[in-house]
C-alpha positions in Angstrom: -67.7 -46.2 106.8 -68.4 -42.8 107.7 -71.6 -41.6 109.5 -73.2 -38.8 107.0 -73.2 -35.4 108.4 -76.7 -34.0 108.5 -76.1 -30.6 108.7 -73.7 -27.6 108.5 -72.1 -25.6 105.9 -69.8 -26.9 103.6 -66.6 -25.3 105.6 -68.1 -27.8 108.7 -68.5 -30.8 106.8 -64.9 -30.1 105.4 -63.4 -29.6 108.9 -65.0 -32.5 110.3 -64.5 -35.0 107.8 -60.8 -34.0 107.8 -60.5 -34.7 111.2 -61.6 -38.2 111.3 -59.6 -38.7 108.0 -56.5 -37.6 109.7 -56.1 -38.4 113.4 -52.0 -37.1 113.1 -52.5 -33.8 111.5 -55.4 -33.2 114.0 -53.2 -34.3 116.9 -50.4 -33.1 115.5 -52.0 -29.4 114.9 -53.4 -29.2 118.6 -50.1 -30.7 119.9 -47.8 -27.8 118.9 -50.6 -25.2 120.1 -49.8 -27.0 123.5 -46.1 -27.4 122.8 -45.5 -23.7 121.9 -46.9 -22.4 125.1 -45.9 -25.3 127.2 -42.0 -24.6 126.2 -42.4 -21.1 127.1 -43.8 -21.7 130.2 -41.1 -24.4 130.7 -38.2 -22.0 130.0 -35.6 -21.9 132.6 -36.1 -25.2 134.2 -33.1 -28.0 134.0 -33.9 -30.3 131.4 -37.1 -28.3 130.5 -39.8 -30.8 129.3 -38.2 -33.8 130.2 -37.7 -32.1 134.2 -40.6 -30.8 134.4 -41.7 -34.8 133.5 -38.9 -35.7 136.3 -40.4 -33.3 138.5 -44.0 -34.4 137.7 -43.3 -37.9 138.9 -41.1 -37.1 142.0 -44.3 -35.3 143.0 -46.7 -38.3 142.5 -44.3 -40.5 144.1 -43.8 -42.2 140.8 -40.1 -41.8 139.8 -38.6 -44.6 141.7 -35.2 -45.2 140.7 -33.0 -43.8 137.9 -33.8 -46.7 135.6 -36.8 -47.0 136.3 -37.7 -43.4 135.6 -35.5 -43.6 132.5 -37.7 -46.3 131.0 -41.4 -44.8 131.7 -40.0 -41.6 130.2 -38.5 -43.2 127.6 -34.7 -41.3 128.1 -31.8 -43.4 127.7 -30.3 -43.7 131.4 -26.7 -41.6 130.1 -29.1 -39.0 129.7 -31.3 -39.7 132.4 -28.0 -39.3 134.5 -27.5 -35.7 133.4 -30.9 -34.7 133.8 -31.0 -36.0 137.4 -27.6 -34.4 137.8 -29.0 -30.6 136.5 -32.3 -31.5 138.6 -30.5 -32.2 141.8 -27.3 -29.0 141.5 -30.5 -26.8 141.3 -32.0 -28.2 144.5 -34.9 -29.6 143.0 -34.5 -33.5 143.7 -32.6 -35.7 145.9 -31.1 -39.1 145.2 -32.1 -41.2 148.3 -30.9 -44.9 149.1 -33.7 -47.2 148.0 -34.1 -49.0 151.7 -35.2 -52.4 150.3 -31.9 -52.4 148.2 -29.1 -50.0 148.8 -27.6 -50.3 145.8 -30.8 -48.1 144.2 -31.1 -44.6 144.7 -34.7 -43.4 144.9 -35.9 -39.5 143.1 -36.9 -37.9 145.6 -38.5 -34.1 145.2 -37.4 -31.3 147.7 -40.0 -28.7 149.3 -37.9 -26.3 146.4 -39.0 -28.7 143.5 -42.2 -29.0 144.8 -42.9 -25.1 145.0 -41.2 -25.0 141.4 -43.4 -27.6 140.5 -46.7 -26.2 141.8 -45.6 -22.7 140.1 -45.0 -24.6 136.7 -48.3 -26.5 137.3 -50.5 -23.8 137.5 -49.3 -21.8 134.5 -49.1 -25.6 132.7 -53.0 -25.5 133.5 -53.7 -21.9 132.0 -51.8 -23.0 129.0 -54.5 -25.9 129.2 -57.3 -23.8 129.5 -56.1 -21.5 126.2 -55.5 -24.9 124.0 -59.3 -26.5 125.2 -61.2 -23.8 125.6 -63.2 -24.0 123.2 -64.8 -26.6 124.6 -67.5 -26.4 127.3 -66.7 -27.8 130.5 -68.4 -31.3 130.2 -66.7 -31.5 127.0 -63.0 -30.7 128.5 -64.0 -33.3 131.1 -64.9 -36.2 128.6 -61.7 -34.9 126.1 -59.2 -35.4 129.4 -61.2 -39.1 130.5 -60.6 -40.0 126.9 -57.5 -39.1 126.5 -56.3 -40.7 129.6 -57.2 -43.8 128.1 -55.7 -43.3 125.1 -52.2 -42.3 127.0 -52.8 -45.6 129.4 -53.2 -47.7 126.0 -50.4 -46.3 124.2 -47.9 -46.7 127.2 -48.3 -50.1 128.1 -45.2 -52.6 128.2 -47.3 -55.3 127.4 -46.1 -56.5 123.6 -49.2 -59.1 123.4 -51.7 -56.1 123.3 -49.9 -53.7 121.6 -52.1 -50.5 120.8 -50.9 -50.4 117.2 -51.0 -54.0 115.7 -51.6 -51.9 112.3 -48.3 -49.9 112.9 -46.0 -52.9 113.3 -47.8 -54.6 110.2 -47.1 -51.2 107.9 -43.1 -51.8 109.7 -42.7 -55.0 107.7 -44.2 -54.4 105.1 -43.7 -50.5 104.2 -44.6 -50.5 100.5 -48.8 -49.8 100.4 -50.3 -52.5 97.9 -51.0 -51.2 94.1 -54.3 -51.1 93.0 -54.9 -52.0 89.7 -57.9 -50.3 87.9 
């Protein structure tokens, strides 16, 4: 049920009620204010999003191995392959023999990638600013902890928790129920 909203014009109780009816629109509508900027701002760079995500976890010390960077970004490793291979021809990462088993090449980010990435980073975080600005700074602070969360939830492996139970229901059964009146 709903929690009434006590006060505000009719234009806020319209806005916010929409926004709790329609979590994908809402996401989907501050999404592509991000995307559009954050595609600009990506321009130029091999692979664009998905290097700049390559990049990201090279940084962090994340990326590990081809496969395994193919399966947390959710590329399939052909792909993967070529992205590494534009990434790498433009000095920005190195394959390096995985010492506990040689037959694994580790991502590995160069001092280049790195000051790419720290360029892209801080125009990434201005692009940020523009898209939640409008909130004050607390509120930017408990937005990011929340959505966090909500990223952590949605990317786990684990298939006995799954974060959308509902989702794979509505897969098997697609056909919402009739009501009769």
């Amino acid at each position: 049920m709903a929690e009434p909203i006590a006060t505000g014009s009719v234009d806020q109780v319209d806005s916010q009620a929409g926004a709790r009816e329609d979590l994908g629109l809402t996401l989907g509508l501050v999404y592509r204010s991000y995307s559009r900027a954050a595609t600009a701002v990506l321009e130029g760079l091999p692979g664009g999003t998905r290097g700049y995500h390559v990049l990201s976890d090279a940084v962090h010390g994340r990326a590990g191995s081809q496969a395994q960077l193919a399966q947390r970004l959710g590329v399939n490793r052909t792909i993967m392959t070529h992205l590494i291979d534009h990434l790498e021809s433009a000095g920005l990462v190195e394959r390096k023999a995985d010492p506990s088993d040689r037959r694994n090449r580790t991502i590995v980010i160069t001092a280049q990638g790195r000051e790419l990435w720290e360029n892209v980073q801080e125009r990434l975080r201005a692009v940020e600013g523009e898209v939640v600005g409008v909130l004050d700074a607390g509120e930017q602070a408990t937005f990011f902890r929340m959505l966090e969360r909500l990223a952590e939830r949605a990317n786990r492996t684990d298939t006995t928790d799954d974060a959308c139970v509902v989702g794979q229901d509505i897969e098997r059964n697609p056909s919402p129920p009739v009501r009769e009146e």
